[in-house]
C-alpha positions as YAML, in Angstrom:
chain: A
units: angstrom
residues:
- id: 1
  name: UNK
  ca: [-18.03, 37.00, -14.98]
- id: 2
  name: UNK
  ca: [-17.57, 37.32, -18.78]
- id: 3
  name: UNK
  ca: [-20.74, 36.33, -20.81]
- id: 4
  name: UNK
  ca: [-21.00, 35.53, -24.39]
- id: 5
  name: UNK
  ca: [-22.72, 34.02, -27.38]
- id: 6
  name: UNK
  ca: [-21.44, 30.37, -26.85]
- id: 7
  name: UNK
  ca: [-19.45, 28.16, -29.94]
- id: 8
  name: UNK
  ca: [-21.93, 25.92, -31.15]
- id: 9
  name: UNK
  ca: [-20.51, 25.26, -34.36]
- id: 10
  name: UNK
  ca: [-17.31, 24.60, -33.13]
- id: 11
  name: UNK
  ca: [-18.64, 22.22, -30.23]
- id: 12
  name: UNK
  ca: [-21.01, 20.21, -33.35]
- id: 13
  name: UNK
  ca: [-17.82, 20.32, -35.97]
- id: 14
  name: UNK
  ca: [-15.75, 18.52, -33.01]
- id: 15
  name: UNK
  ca: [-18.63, 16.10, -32.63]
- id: 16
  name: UNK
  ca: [-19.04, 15.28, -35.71]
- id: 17
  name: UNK
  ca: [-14.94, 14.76, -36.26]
- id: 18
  name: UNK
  ca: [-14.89, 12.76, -33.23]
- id: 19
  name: UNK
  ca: [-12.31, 15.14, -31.65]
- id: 20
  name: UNK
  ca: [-12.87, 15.96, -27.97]
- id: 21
  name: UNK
  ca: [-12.07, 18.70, -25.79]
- id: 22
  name: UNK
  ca: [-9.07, 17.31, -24.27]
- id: 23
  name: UNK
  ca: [-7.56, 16.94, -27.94]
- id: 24
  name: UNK
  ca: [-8.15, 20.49, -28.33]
- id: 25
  name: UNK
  ca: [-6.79, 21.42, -25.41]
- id: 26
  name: UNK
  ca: [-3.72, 19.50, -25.70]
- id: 27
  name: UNK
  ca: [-3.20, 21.37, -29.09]
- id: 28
  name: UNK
  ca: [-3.71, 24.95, -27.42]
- id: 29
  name: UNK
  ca: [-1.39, 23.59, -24.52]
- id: 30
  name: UNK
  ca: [-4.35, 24.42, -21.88]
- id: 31
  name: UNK
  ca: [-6.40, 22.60, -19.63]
- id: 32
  name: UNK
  ca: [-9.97, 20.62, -20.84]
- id: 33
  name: UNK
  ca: [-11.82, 23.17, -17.78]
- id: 34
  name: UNK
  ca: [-10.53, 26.35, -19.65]
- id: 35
  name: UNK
  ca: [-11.36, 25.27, -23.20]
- id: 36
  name: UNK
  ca: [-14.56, 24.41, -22.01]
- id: 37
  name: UNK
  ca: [-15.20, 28.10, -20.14]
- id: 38
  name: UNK
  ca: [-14.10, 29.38, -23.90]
- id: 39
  name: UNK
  ca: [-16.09, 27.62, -25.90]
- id: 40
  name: UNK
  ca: [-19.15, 27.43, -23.94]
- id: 41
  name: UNK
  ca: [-19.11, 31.84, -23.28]
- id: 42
  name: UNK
  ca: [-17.88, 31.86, -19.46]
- id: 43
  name: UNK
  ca: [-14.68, 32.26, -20.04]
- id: 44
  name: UNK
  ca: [-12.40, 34.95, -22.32]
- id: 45
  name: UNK
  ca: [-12.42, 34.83, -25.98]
- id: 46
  name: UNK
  ca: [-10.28, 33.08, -28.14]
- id: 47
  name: UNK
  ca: [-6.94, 34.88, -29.27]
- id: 48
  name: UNK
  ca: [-6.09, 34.78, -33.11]
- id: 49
  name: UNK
  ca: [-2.98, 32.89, -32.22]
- id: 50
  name: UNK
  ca: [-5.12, 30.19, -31.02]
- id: 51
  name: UNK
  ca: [-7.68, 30.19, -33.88]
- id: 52
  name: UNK
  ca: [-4.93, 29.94, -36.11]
- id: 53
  name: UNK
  ca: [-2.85, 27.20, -34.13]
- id: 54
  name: UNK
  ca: [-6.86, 25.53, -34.30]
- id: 55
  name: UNK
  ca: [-6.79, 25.40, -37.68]
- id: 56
  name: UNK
  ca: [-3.34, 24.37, -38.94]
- id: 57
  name: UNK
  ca: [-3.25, 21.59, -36.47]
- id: 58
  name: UNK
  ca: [-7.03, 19.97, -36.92]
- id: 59
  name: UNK
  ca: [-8.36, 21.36, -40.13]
- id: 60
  name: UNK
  ca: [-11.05, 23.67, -38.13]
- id: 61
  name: UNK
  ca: [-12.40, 25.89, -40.30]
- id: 62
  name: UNK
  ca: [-11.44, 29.83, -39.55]
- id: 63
  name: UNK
  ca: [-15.18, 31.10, -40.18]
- id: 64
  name: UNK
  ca: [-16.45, 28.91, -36.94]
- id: 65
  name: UNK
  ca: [-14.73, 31.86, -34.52]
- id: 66
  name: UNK
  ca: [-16.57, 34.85, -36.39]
- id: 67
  name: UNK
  ca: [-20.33, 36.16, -36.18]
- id: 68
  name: UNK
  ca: [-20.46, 36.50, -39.95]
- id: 69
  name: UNK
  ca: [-23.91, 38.33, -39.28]
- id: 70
  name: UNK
  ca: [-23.76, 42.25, -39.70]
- id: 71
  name: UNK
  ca: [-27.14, 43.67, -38.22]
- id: 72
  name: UNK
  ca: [-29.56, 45.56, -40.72]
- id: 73
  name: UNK
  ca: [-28.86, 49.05, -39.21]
- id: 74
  name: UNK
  ca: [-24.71, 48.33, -40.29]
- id: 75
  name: UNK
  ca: [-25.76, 47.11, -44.17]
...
């Protein structure tokens, strides 16, 4: 099973835009069970295609899908 760091700030920025998953789902052309396994870490990764179609169609800011955090040792 594939395990990651989950989308928080995506799942609060669609909160507080009072979008839901099934929106977002009908723009990626997927089902509201495997958006969910995405955002929430169970499921694979988002593709760039996707972040991208994300963006242009709802406004979802690009730096959401990136750790912007680089640990100490890689400064």
């Amino acid at each position: 099973m594939i395990k990651r760091e989950p989308y928080r700030m995506l799942k609060a920025w669609l909160v507080e835009n009072d979008i839901s998953q099934s929106e977002l789902a009908d723009v990626l052309g997927t089902t509201p069970n495997y958006l969910n396994k995405k955002i929430n870490g169970t499921g694979p990764d988002f593709r760039l295609s996707e972040v991208r179609k994300i963006n242009t169609s709802l406004g979802i800011p690009i730096n959401i899908f990136f750790n912007l955090k680089v640990p100490i040792k890689e400064r």
